[in-house]
Every structure is written in C-alpha cells, then in structure tokens.
N, C-alpha and C positions, 0 to 999 in steps of 0.2 A: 072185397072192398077194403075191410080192418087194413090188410098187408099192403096194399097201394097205400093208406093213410100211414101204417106206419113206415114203411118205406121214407117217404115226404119227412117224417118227422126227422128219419134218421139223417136223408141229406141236409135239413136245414141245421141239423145239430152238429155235424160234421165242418160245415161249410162256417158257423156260426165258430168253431173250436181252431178252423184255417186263420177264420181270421182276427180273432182275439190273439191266435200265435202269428200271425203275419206283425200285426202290429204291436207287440212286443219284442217281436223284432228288428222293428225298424224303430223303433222306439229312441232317444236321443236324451239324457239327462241334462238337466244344468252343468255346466263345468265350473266348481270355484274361481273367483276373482284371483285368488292367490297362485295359482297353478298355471292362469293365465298370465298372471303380473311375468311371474316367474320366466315365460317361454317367450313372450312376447314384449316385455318391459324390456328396456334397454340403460344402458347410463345416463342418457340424457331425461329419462322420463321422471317426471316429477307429479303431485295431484297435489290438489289445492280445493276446501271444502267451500263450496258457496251456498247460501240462501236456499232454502227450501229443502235440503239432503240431499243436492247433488255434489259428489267426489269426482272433479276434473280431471284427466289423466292428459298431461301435453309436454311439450318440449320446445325450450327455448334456447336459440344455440343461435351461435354465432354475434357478432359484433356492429354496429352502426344502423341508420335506420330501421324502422321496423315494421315487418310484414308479417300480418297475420293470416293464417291458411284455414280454410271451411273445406271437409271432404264430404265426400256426396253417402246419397244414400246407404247404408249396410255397411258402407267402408269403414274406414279407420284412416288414422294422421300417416299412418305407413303409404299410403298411397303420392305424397308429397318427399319423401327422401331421397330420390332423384333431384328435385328442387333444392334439398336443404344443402343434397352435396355440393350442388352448381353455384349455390349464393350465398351458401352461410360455413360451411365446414369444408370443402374441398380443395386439394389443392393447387387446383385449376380451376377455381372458381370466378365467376367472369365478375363478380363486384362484394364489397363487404356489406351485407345487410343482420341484420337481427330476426332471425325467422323464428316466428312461431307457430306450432300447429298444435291444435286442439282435436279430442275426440268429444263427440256429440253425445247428451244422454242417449243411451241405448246401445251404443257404438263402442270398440273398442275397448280401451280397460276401463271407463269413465262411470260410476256407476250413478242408477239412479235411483230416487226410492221407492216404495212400493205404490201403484197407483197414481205414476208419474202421468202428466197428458200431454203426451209429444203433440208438436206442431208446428209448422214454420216460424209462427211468434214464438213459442215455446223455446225454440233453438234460438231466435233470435234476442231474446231477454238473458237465457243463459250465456251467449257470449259476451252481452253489455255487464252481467256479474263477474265474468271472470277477468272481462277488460278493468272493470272496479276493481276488483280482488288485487290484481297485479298492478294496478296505477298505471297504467297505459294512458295516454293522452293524444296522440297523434301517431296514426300508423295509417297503412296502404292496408288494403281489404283482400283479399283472393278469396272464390271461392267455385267447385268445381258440382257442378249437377245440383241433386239438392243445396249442396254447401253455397251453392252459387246466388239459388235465390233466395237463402239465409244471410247473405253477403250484401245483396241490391234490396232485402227488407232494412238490415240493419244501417246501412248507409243513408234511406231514405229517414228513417227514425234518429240518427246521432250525425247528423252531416257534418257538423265541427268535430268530430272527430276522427273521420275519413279523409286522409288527404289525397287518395287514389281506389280507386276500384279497381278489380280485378277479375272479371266473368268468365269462366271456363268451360264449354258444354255448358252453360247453367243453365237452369229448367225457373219453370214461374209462367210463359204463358200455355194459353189454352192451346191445348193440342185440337186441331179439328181436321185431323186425315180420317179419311174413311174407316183405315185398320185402327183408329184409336176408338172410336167409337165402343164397340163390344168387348163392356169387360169380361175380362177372363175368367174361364167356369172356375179356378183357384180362387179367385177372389170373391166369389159368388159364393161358396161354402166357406170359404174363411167368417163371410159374414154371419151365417148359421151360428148360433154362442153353441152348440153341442159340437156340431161337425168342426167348428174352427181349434176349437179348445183341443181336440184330437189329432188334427192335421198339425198345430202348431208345433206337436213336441214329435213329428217323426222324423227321419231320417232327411235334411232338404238340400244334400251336395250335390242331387242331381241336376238339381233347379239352379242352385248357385254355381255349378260350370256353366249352368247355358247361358247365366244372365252374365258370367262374366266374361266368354266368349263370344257373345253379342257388345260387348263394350270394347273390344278390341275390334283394330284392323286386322292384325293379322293374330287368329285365336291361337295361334302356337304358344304365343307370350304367357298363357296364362298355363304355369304349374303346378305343380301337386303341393310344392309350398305356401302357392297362395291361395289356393283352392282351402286348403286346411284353414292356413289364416282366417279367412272368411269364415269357413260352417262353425271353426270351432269359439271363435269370437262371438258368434250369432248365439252361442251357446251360453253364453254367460247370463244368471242372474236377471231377468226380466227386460233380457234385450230382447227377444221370440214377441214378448207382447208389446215393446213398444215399433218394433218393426214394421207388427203388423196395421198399427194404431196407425202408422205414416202411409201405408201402404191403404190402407182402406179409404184414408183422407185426403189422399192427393187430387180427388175429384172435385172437392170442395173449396179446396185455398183459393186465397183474394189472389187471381189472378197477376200479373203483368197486364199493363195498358199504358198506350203513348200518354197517356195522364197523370197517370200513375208516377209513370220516370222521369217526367221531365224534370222535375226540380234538381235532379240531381246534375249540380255544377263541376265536382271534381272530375278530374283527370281521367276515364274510364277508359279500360283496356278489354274490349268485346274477343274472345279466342272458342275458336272448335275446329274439331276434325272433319272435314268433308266429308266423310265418309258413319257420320254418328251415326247410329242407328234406333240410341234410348233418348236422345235429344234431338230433333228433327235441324239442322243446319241451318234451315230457314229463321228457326228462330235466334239464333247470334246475329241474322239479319235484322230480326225485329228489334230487339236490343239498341243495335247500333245505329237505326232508324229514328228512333226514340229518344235516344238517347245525343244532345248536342253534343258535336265538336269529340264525340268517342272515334277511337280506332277500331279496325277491325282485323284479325288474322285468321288467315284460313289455313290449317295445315292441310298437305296432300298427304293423300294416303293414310289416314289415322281417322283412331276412332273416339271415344266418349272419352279416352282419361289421356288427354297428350304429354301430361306431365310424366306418364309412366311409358306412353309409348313412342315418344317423340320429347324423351327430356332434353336434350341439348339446344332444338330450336324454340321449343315454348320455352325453355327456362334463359336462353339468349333474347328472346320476346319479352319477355317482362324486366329484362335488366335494361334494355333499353329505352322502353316505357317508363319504368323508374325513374333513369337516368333524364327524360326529357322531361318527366312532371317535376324532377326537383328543378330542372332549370328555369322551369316557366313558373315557379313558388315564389322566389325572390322579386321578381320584376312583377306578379301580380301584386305582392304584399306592400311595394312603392306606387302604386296607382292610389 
C-alpha cells in the first residue's frame, strides 16, 4: 500500500514540477513603455500629461476641421491610419480635415497610473481632459466598437461640443442572442483574484489571433505584424489589468436605450460591416432607430473594423457625411 501512496505522491510532484514549468513558460513580462515608444511611436506621435496621471499618447495631423477618432477595445489609434491617410495626410485624399486619434488608458503607448479604474465613464472623462488639455471646442466625434460607445457617452454628456457623430461597429446595447448569454469559462476564472492574477500574465497571442480574426471579413488580413502589435502592446505596464477590468465589466455598463439617445440632435453617421461578428449588425439598426434623422451604411462583405478592412468606402462615407453636416450647420445656425 506505502508504494501505491508513494507512487501518487511522485505523480502529483511531477505533474505539480510540469506545471509550474509549463507556466513559466508561457509566462509573458511587462514590455517597457520606452522600447514600445521606440517600435511603435512614429513622428506624428506626441503625449500630453492629463489629470489624474494619465500620459496621452495621440496624433494630430493634418489640416481644417476637426475630427476626433475612439479605437475599440485592446486596439490602439493604429487602427485609424487608413482613415488619416484618406482625410488628413494622403495624397489622394478625398477632403482636408484635421484628424485626431487618441489611445485609451490601458491601450497603446498611453499610460496609466497604478490602480487606474477603467470604464466607459472612465474613457469618456479622459477624452473631455484631453479635449481641455488641447483646447478643442468644436469637432466631429468617431468612434469604433468600445470607442464607439465612448463616442455616443461623451456626446451625450458635452453635446455643444459635438458637431457630428460618428458610430462605427459601436457596441453600448444589451446583447440578448442566446450565444451571448453564457459567459466564457476564460472569464469565469479571470474572475477567481488567484487563477486570474495567473492567467493574466501568460502567453495570450493565441486568444488575440482568434479575436482578431473574428473581427475581420476576410481573416487573412490580419498578420504577423499586427498580431505582434496587439500582444505586444497588451504587454505594456498595467494594460493586462486594465484590459481585464473592461473585460469583466462590460456586463455591467449603462446600457444604450431609445431614451437614452434621443437627445442627441447632431448630425449622426450610424456604419458596420454586415458581416460583424463581435457587434451584432442589428444593433447599428438600433442606433439608427433611435437615434433622429441619423444615416445608416452597411458595408458588404466586411467585418467589425471597416476602417481597416474596407478603408476607401467608409473613409469616402464619412467625407461625405462631413461634407453634408457642414452644409446643413450654416442654414441651421440662421433659423
């Protein structure tokens, strides 16, 4: 009987030695801010310190009105430079605008301080600080998935100084498909404070191909360059924990509701891909239901991020949306 028990001891020690080396294995450190700046900064990028010890990291480019950009979830302002080529720096650009695009705490080079508490308000007071930081007074809004219902909070919150919406894929109402129902056994141990704190720092490229290949129409678009982009940005400085902060609480936020929206009078431009998969389609319907006297565009064939997979007709969709809200700005402003 000793030899069966000692047996047992030896596999549990074995198994126990697997996998303390599995997961230091897979194990994943912080990346410095700097080494990031360095690979992923460009000449346009600039930071700007706001309120609270959040370090901005955004870019402002190009010339004439001005349009501010919200990137979604996990992403970064790099998801928009398709856009910035088409309307603010390129030289086939279909209009002169002034684009801006910011990264969110947690996000991209932007940092934030220790013990930050993401949350849709959270993002949405931090861009009313850095619209203050910069003197901004009147711009067009965009925003794509998260970014989007950071975009329709903050609009509803400073409506003098939104002269245009811009909803992209955005997310904000209640998901009620049957497959949304059952959160995900990932999320369910992320919640665990042992099991999450462990899961948080290992290896998660595998997760972030799949979720970024489910955001595309067609998953070939997404490569090994932005795959990296992605995990290794994820990597930075106490983005892991606020990631997961937004991830655990999206079940909670103040929904979207036709009550909710209505107030909002500006010029709203409602866009998604037929084909979303992380934003149900139906709801750009809701949106634009809700929302008076808003447009709606449906690309064919495209998925959650049209700006990146279909940049020339959403980014020729919002030049001409622009174009028609500043027309109708003068002749409201004479009523």
């Amino acid at each position: 009987m000793r030899w069966l028990l000692n047996a047992v001891l030896v596999l549990i020690g074995l198994a126990a030695i697997i996998a303390v080396g599995g997961y230091f294995a897979l194990k994943r450190d912080d990346i410095p801010y700097e080494r990031l700046e360095s690979q992923y900064g460009s000449p346009a990028s600039q930071y700007v310190d706001l309120p609270g010890g959040v370090r901005m990291h955004f870019r402002d480019q190009g010339q004439g009105p001005v349009l501010l950009l919200i990137h979604g979830f996990s992403a970064s302002l790099h998801t928009w430079e398709p856009w910035v080529d088409r309307l603010a720096t390129g030289e086939n650009r279909l209009g002169d605008y002034r684009v801006i695009s910011i990264d969110l705490p947690g996000h991209g080079l932007t940092r934030a301080p220790a013990g930050y508490q993401a949350s849709i308000e959270a993002y949405r007071d931090a861009v009313q600080a850095f619209v203050a930081a910069r003197g901004l007074t009147s711009f067009a809004l965009a925003g794509n998935s998260m970014g989007g219902n950071v975009a329709w909070e903050y609009a509803l919150a400073h409506p003098e100084q939104v002269n245009a919406l811009i909803l992209v894929d955005a997310s904000g109402w209640q998901d009620t498909r049957p497959e949304a129902a059952e959160e995900p056994l990932v999320f369910r141990l992320m919640r665990n404070r042992t099991l999450g704190s462990i899961l948080l720092k290992l290896d998660s490229s595998r997760l972030v191909r799949q979720g970024l290949e489910a955001a595309f129409y067609d998953p070939a678009l997404v490569d090994e360059a932005m795959l990296d982009r992605y995990t290794r940005m994820g990597r930075a400085p106490g983005h892991r924990e606020i990631l997961l902060q937004m991830t655990l609480g999206f079940r909670a936020r103040n929904f979207a509701t036709a009550e909710r929206l209505a107030p909002l009078s500006m010029p709203v431009l409602v866009m998604t891909g037929d084909t979303d998969r992380l934003v149900p389609p139906e709801h750009a319907t809701q949106f634009h239901e809700a929302i008076a006297g808003s447009q709606l565009v449906v690309l064919e064939h495209t998925g959650h991020v049209p700006q990146e997979e279909r940049p020339d007709e959403s980014a020729m969709a919002v030049h001409e949306f622009l174009h028609q809200a500043a027309e109708r700005a003068p002749a409201a402003a004479a009523r």
